[in-house]
PDB file of N, H, CA, C and O in Angstrom:
ATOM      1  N   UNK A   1      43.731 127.074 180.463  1.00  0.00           N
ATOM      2  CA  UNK A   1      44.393 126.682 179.234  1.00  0.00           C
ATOM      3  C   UNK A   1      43.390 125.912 178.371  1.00  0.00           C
ATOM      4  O   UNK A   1      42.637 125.028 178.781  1.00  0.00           O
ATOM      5  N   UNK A   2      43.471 126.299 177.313  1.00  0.00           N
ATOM      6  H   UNK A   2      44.083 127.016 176.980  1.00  0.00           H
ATOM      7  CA  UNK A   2      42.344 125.449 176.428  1.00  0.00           C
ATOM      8  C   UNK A   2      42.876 124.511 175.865  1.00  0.00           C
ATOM      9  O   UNK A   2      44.067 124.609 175.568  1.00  0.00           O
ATOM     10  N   UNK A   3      42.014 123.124 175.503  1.00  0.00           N
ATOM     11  H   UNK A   3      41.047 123.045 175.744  1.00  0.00           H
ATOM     12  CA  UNK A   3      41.985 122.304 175.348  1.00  0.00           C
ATOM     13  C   UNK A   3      42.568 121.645 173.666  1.00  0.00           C
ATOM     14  O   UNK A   3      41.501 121.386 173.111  1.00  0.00           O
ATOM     15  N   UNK A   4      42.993 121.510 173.298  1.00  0.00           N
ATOM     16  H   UNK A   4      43.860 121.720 173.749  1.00  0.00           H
ATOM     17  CA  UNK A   4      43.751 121.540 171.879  1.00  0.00           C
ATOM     18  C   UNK A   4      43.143 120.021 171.488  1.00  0.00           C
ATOM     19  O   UNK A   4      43.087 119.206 172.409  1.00  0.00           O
ATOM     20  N   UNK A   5      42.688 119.617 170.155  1.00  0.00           N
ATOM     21  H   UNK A   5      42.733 120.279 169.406  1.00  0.00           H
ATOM     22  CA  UNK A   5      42.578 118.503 169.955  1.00  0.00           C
ATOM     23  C   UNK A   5      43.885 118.306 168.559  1.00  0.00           C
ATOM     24  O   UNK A   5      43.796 119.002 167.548  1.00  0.00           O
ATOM     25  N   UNK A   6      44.442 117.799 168.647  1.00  0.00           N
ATOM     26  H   UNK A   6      44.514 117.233 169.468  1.00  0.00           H
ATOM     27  CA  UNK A   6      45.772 117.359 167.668  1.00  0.00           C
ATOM     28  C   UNK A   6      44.679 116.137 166.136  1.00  0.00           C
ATOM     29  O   UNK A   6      43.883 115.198 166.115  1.00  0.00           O
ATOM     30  N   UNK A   7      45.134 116.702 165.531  1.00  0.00           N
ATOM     31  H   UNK A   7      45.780 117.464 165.547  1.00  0.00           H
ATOM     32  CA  UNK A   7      44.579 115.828 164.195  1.00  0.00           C
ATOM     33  C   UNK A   7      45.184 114.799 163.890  1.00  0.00           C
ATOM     34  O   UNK A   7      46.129 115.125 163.172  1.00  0.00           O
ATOM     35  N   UNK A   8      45.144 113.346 164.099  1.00  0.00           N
ATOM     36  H   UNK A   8      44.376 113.081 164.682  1.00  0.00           H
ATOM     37  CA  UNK A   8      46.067 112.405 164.013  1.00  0.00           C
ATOM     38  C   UNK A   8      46.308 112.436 162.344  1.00  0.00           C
ATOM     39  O   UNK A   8      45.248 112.503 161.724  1.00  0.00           O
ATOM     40  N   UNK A   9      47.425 112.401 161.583  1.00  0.00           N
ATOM     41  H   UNK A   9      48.286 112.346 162.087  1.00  0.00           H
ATOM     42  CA  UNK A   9      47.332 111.971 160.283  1.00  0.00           C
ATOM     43  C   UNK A   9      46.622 110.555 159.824  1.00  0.00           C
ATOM     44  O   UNK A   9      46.442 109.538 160.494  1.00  0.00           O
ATOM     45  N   UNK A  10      46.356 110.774 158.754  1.00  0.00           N
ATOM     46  H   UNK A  10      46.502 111.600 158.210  1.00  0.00           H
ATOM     47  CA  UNK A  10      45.724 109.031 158.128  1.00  0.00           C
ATOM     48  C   UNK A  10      46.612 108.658 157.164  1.00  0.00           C
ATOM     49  O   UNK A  10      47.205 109.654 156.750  1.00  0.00           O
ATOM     50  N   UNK A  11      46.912 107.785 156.699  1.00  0.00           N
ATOM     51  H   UNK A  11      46.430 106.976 157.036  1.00  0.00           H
ATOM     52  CA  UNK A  11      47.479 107.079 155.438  1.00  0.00           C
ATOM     53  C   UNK A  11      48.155 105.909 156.347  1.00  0.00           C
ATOM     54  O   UNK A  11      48.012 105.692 157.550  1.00  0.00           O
ATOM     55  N   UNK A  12      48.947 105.221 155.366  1.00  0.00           N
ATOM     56  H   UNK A  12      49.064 105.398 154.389  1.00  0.00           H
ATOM     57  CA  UNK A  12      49.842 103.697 155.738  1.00  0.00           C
ATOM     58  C   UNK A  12      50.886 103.652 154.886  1.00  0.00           C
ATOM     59  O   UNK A  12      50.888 103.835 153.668  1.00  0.00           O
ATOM     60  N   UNK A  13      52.034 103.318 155.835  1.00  0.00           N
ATOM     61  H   UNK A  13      52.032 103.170 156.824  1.00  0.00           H
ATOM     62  CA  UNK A  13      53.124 103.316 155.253  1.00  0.00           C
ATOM     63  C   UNK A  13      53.358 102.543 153.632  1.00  0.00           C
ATOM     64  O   UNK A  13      52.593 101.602 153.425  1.00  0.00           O
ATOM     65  N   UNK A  14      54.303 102.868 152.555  1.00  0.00           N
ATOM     66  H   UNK A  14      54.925 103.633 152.723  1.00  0.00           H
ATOM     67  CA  UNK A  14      54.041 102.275 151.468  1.00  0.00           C
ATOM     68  C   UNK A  14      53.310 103.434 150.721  1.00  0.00           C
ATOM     69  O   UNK A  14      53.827 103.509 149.606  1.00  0.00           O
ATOM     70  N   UNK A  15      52.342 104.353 150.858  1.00  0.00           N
ATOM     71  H   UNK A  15      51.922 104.292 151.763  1.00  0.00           H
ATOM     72  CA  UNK A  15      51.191 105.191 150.082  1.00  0.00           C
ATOM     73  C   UNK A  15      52.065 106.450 150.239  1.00  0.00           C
ATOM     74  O   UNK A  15      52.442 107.027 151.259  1.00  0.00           O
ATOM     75  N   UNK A  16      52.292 106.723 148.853  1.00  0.00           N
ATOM     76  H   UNK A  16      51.986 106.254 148.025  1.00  0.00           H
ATOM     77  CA  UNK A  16      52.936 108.404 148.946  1.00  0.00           C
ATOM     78  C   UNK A  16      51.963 109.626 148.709  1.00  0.00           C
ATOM     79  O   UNK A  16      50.977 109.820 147.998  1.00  0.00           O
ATOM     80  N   UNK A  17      52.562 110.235 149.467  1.00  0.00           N
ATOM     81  H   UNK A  17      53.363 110.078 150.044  1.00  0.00           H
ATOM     82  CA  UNK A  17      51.668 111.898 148.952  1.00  0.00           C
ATOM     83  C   UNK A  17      52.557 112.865 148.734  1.00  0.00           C
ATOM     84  O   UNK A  17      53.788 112.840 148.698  1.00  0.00           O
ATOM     85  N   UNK A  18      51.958 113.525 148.625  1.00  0.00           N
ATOM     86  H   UNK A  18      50.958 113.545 148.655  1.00  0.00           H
ATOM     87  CA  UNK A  18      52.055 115.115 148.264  1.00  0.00           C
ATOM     88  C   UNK A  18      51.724 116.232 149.040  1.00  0.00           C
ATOM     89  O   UNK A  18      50.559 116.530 148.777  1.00  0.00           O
ATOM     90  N   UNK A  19      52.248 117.061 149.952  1.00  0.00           N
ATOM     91  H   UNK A  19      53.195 116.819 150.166  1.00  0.00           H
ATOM     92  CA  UNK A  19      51.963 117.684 151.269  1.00  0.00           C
ATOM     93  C   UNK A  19      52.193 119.226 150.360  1.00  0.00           C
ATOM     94  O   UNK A  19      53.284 119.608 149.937  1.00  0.00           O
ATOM     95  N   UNK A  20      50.878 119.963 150.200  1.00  0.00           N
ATOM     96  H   UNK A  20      49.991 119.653 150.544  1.00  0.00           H
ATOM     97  CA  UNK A  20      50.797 121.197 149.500  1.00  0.00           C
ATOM     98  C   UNK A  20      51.099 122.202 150.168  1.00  0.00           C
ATOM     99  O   UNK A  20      51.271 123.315 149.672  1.00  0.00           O
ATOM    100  N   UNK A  21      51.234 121.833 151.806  1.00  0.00           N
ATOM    101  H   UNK A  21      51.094 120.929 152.209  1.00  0.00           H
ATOM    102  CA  UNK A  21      51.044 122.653 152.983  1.00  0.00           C
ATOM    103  C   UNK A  21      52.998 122.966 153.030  1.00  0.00           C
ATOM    104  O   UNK A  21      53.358 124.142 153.086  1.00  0.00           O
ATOM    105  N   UNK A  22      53.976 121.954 153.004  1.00  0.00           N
ATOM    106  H   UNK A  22      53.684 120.998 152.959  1.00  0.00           H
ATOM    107  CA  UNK A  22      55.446 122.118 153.027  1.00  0.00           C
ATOM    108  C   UNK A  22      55.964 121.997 151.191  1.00  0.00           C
ATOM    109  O   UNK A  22      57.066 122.348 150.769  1.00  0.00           O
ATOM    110  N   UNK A  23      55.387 121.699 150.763  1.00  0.00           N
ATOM    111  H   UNK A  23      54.492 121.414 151.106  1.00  0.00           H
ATOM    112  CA  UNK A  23      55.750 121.328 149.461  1.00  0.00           C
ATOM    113  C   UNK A  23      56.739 120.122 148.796  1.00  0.00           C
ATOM    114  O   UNK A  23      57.557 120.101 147.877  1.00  0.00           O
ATOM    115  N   UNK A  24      56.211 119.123 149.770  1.00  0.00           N
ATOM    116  H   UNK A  24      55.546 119.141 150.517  1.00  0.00           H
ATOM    117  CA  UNK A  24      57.074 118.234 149.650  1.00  0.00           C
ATOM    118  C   UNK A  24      56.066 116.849 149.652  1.00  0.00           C
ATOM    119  O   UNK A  24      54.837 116.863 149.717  1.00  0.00           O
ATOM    120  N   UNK A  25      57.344 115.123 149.522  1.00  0.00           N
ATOM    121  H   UNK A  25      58.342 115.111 149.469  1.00  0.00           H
ATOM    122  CA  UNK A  25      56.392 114.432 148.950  1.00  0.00           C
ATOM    123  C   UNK A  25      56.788 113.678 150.461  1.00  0.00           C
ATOM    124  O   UNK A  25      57.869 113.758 151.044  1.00  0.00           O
ATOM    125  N   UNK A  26      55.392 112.821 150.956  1.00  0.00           N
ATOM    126  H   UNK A  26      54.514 112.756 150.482  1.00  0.00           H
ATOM    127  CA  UNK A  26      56.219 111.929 151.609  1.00  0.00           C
ATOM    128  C   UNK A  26      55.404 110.387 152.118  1.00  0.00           C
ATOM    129  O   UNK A  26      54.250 110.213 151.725  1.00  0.00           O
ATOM    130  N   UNK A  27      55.821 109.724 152.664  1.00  0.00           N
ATOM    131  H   UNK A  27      56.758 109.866 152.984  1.00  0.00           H
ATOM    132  CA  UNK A  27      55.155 108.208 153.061  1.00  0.00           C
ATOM    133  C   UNK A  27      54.631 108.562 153.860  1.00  0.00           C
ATOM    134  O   UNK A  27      54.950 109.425 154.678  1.00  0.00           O
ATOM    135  N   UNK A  28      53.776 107.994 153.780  1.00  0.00           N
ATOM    136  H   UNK A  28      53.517 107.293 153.117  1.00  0.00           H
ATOM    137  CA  UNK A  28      52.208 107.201 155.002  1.00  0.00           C
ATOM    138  C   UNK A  28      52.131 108.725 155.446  1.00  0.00           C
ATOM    139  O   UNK A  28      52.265 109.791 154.846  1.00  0.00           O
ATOM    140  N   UNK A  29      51.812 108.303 156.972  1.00  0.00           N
ATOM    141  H   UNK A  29      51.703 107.436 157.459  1.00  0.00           H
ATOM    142  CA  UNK A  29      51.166 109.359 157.908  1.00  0.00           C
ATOM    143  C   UNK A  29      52.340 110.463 158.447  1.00  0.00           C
ATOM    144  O   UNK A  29      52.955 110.188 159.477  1.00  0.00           O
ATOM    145  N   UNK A  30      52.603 111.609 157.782  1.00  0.00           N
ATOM    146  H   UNK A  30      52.103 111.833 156.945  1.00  0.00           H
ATOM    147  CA  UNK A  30      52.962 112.638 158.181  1.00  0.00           C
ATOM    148  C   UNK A  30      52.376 113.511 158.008  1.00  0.00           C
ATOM    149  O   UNK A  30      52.377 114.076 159.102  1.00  0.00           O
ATOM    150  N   UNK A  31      51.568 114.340 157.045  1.00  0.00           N
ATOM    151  H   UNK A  31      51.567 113.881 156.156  1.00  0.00           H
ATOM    152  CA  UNK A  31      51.184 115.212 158.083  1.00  0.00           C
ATOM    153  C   UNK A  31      49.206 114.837 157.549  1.00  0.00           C
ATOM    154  O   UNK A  31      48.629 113.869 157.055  1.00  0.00           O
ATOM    155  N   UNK A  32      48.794 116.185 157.998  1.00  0.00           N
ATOM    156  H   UNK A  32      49.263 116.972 158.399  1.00  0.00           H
ATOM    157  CA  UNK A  32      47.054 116.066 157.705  1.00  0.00           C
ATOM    158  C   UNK A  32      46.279 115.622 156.392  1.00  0.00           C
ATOM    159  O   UNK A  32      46.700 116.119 155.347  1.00  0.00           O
ATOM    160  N   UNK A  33      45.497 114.991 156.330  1.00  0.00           N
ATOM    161  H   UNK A  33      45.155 114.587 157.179  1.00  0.00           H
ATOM    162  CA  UNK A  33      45.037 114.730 154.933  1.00  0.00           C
ATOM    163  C   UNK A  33      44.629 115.972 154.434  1.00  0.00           C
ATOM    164  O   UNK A  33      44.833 116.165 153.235  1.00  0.00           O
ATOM    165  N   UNK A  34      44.108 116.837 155.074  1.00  0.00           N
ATOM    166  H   UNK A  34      43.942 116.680 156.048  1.00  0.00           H
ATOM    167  CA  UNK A  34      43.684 118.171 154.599  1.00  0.00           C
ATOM    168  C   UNK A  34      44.596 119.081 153.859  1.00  0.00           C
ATOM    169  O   UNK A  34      44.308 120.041 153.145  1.00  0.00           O
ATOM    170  N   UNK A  35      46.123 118.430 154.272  1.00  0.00           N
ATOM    171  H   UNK A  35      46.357 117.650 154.852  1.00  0.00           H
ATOM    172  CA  UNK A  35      47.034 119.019 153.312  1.00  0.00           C
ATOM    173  C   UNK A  35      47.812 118.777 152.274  1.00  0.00           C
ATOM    174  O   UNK A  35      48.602 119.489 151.653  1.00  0.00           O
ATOM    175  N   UNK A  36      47.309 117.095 152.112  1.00  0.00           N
ATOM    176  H   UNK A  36      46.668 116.517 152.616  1.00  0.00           H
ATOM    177  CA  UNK A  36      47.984 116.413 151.445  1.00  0.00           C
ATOM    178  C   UNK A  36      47.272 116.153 150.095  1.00  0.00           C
ATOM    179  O   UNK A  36      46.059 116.344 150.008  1.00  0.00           O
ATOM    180  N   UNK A  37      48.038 115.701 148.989  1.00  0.00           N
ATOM    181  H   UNK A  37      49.023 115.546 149.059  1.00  0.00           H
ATOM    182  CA  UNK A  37      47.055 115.130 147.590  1.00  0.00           C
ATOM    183  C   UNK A  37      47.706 113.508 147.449  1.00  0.00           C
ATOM    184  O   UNK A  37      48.889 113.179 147.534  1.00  0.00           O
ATOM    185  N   UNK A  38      46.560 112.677 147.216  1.00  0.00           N
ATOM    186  H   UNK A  38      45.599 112.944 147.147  1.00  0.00           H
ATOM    187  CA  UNK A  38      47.177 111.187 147.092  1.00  0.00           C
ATOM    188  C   UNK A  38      46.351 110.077 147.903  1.00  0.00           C
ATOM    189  O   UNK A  38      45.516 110.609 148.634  1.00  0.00           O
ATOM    190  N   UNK A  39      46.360 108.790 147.965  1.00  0.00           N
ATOM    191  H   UNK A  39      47.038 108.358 147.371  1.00  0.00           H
ATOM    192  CA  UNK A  39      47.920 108.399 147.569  1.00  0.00           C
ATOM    193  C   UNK A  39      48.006 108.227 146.292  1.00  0.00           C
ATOM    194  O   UNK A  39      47.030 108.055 145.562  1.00  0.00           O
ATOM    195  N   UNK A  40      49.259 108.263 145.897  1.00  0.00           N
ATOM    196  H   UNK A  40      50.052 108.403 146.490  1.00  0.00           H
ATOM    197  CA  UNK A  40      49.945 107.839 144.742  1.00  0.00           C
ATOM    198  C   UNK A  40      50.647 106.499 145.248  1.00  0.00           C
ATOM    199  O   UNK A  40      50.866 106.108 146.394  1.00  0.00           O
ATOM    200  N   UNK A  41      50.974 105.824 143.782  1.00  0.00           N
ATOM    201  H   UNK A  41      50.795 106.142 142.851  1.00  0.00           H
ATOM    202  CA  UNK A  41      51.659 104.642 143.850  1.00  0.00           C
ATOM    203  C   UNK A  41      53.138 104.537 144.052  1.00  0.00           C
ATOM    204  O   UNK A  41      53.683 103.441 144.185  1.00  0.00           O
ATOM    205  N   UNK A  42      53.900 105.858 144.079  1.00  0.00           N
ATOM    206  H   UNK A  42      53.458 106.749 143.971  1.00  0.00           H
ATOM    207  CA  UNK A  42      55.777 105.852 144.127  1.00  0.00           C
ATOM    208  C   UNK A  42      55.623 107.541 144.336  1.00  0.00           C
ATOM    209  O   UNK A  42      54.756 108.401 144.180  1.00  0.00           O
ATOM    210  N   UNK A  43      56.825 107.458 144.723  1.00  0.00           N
ATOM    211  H   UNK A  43      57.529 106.760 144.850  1.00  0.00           H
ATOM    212  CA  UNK A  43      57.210 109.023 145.348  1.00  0.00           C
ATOM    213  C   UNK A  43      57.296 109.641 143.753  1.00  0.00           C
ATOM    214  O   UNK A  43      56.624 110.673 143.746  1.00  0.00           O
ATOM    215  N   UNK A  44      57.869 109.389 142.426  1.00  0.00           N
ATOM    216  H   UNK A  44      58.415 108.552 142.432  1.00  0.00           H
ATOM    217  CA  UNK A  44      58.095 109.710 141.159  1.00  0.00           C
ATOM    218  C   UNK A  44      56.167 110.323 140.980  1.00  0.00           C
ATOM    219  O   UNK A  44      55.860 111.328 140.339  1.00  0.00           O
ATOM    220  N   UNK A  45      55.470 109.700 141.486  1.00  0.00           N
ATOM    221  H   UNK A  45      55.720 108.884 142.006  1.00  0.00           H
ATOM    222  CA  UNK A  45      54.021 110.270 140.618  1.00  0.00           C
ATOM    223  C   UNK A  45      54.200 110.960 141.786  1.00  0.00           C
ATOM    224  O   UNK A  45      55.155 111.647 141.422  1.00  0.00           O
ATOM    225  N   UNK A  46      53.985 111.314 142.988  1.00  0.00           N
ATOM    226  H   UNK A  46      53.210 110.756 143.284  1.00  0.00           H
ATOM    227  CA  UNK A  46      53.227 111.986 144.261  1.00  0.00           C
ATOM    228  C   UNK A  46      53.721 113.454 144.025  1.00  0.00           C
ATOM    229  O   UNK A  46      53.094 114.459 144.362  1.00  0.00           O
ATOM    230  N   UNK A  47      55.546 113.420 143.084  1.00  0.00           N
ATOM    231  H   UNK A  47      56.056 112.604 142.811  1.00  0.00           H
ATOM    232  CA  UNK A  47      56.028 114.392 142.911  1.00  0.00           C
ATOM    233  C   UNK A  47      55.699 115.374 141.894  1.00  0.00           C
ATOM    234  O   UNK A  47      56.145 116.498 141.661  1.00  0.00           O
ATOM    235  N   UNK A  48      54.649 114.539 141.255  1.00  0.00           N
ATOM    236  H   UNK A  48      54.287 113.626 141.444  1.00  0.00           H
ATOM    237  CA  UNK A  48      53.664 115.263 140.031  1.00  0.00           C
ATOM    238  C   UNK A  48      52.376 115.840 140.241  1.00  0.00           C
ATOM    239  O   UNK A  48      51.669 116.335 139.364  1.00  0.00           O
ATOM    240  N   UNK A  49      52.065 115.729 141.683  1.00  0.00           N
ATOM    241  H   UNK A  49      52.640 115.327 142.396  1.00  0.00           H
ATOM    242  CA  UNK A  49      50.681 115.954 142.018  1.00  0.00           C
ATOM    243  C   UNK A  49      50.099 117.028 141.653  1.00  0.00           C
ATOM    244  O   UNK A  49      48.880 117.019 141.479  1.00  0.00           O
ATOM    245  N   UNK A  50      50.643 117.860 141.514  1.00  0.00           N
ATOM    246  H   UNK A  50      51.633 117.868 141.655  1.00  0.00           H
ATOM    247  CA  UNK A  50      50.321 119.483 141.765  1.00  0.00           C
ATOM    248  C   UNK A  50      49.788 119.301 139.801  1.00  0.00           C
ATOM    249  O   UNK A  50      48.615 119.432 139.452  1.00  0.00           O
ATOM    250  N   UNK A  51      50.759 119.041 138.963  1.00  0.00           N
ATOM    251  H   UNK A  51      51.712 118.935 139.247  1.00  0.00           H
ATOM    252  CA  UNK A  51      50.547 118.748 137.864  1.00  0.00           C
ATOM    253  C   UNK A  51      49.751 117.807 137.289  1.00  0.00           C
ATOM    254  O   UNK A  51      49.357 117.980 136.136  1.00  0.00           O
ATOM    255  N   UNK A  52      49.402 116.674 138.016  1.00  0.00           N
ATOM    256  H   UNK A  52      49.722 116.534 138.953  1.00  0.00           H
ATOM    257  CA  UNK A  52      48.209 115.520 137.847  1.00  0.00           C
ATOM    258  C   UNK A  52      46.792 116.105 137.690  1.00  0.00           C
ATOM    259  O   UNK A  52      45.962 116.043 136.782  1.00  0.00           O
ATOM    260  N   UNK A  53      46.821 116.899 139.322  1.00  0.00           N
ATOM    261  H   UNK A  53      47.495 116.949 140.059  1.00  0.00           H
ATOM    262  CA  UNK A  53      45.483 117.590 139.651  1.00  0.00           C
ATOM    263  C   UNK A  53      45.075 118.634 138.435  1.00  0.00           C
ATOM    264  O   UNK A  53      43.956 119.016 138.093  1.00  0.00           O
ATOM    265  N   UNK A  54      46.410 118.968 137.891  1.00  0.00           N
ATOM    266  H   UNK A  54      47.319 118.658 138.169  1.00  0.00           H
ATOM    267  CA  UNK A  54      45.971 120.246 137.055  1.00  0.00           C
ATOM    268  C   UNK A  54      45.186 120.078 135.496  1.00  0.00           C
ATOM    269  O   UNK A  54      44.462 120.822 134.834  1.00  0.00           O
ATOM    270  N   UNK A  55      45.845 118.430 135.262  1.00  0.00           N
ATOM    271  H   UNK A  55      46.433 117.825 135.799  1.00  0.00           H
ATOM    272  CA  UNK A  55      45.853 117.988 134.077  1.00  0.00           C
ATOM    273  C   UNK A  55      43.784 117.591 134.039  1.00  0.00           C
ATOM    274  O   UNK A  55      42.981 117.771 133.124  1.00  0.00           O
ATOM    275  N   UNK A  56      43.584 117.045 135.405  1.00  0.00           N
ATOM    276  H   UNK A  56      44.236 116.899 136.149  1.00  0.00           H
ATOM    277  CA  UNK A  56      42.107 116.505 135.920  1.00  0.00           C
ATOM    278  C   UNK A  56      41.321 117.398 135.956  1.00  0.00           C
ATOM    279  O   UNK A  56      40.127 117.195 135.734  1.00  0.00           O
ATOM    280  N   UNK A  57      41.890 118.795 136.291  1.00  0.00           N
ATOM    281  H   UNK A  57      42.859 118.960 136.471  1.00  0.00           H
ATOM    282  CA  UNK A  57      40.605 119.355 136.556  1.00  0.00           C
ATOM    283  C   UNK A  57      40.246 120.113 134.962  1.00  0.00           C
ATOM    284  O   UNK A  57      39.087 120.381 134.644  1.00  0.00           O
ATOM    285  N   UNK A  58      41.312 120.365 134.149  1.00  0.00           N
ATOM    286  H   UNK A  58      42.254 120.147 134.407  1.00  0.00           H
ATOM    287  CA  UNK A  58      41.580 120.254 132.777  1.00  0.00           C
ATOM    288  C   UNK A  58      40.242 119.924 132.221  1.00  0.00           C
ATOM    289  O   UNK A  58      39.283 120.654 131.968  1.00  0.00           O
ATOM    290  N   UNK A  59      40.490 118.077 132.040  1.00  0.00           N
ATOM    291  H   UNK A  59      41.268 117.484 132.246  1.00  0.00           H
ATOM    292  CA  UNK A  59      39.453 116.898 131.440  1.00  0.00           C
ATOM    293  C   UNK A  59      38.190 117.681 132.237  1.00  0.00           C
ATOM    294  O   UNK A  59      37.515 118.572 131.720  1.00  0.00           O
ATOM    295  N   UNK A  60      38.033 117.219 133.454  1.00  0.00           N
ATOM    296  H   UNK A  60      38.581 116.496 133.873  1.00  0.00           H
ATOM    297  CA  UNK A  60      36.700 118.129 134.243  1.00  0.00           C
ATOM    298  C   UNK A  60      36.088 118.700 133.460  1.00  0.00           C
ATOM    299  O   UNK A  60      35.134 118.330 132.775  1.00  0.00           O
ATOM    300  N   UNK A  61      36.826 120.038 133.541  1.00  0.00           N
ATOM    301  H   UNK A  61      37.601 120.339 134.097  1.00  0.00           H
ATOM    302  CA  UNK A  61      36.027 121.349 133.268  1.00  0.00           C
ATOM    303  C   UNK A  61      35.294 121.495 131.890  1.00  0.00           C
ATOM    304  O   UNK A  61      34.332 122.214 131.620  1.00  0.00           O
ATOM    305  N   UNK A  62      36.165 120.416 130.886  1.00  0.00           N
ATOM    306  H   UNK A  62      36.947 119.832 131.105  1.00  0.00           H
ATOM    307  CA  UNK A  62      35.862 120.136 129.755  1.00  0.00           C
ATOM    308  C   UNK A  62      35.018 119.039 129.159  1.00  0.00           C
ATOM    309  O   UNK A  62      34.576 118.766 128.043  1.00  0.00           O
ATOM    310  N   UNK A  63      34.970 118.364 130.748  1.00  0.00           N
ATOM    311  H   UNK A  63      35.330 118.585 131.654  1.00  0.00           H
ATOM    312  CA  UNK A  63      33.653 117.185 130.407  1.00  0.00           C
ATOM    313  C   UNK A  63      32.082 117.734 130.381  1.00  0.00           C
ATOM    314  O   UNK A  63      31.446 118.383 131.212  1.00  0.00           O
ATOM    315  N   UNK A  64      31.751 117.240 129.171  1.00  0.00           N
ATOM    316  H   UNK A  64      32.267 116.713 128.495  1.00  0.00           H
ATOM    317  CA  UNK A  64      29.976 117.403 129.211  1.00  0.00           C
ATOM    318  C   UNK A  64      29.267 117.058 129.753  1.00  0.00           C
ATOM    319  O   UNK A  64      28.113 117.427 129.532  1.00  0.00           O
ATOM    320  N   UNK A  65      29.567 116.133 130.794  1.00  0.00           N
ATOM    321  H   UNK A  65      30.504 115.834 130.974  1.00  0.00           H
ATOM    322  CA  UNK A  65      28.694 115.365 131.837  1.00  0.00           C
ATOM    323  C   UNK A  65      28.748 116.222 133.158  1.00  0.00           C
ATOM    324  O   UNK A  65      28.084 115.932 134.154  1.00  0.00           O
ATOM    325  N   UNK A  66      29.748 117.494 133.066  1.00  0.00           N
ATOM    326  H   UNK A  66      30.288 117.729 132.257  1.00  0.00           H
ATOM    327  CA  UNK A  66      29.997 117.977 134.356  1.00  0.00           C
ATOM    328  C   UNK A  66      29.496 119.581 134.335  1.00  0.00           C
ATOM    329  O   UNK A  66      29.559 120.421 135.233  1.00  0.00           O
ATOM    330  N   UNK A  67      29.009 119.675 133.058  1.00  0.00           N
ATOM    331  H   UNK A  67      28.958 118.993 132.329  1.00  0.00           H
ATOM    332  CA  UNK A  67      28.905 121.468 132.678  1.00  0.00           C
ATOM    333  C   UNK A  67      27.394 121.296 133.403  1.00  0.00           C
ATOM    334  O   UNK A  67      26.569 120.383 133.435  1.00  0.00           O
ATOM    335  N   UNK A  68      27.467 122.709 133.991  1.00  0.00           N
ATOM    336  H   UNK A  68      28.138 123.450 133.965  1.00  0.00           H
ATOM    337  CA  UNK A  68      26.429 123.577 134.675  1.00  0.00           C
ATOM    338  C   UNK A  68      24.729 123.924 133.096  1.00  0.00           C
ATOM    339  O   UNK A  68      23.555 124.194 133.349  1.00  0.00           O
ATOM    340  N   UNK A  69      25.244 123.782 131.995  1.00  0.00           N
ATOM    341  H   UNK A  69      26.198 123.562 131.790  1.00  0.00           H
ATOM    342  CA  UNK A  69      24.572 124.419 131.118  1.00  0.00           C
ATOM    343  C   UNK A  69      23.668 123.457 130.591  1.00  0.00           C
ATOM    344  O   UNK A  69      23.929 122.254 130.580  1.00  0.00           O
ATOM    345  N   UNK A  70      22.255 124.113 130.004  1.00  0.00           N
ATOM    346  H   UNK A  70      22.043 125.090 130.013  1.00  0.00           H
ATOM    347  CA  UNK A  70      21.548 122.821 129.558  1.00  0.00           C
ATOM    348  C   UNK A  70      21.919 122.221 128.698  1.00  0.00           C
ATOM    349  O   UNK A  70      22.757 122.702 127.935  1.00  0.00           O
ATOM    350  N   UNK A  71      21.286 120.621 128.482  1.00  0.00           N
ATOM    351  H   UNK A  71      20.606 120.230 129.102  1.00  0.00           H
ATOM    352  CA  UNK A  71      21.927 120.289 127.156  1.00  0.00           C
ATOM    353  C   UNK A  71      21.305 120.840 125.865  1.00  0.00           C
ATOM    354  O   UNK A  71      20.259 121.444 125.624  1.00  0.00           O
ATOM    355  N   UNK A  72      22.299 120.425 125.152  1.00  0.00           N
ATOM    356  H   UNK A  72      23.148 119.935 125.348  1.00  0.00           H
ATOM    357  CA  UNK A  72      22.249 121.234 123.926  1.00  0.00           C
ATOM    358  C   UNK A  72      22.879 122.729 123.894  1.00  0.00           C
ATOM    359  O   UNK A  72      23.201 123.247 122.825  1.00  0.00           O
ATOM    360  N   UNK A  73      22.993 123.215 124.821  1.00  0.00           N
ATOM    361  H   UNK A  73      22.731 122.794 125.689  1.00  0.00           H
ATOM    362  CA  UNK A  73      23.596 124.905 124.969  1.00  0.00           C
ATOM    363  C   UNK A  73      24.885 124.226 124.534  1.00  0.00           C
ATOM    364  O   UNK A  73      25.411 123.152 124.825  1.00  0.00           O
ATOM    365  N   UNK A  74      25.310 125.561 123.477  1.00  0.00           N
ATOM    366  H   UNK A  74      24.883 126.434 123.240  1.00  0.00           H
ATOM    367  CA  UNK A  74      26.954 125.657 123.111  1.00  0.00           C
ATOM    368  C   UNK A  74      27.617 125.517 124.290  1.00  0.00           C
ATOM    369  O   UNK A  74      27.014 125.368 125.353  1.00  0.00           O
ATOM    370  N   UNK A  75      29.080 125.558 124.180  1.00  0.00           N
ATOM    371  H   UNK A  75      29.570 125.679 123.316  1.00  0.00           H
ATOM    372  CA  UNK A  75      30.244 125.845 124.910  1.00  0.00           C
ATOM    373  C   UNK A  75      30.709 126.842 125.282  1.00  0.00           C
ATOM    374  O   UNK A  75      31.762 126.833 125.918  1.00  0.00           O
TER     375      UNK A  75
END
């Protein structure tokens, strides 16, 4: 039988997330960080995550400090 190593979750109670893996929001340590987005400060933002991230990578993609292109090259 092989040997299974179990991934303990991380977080602390009080810190909400966002679990992309069930689609749901929840406190501290349930499930993997690998599936989670956060923490957030209240279950009301954690429930926006999906939409937070979207709004960030938004600004990102549109920041000039982050473009691949030389400076001075257009947009």
């Amino acid at each position: 039988m092989p040997l299974g190593f179990h991934r303990k979750p991380t977080g602390q109670p009080g810190e909400w997330f966002y679990c992309i893996k069930h689609g749901k929001v929840e406190e501290g340590p349930e499930c993997p960080a690998k599936d989670r987005l956060g923490p957030y400060g209240s279950p009301e933002e954690a429930a926006q995550a999906l939409q937070i991230a979207d709004e960030r990578n938004r600004e990102w993609r549109n920041d000039p400090r982050w473009s691949d292109k030389p400076k001075g090259e257009g947009q």
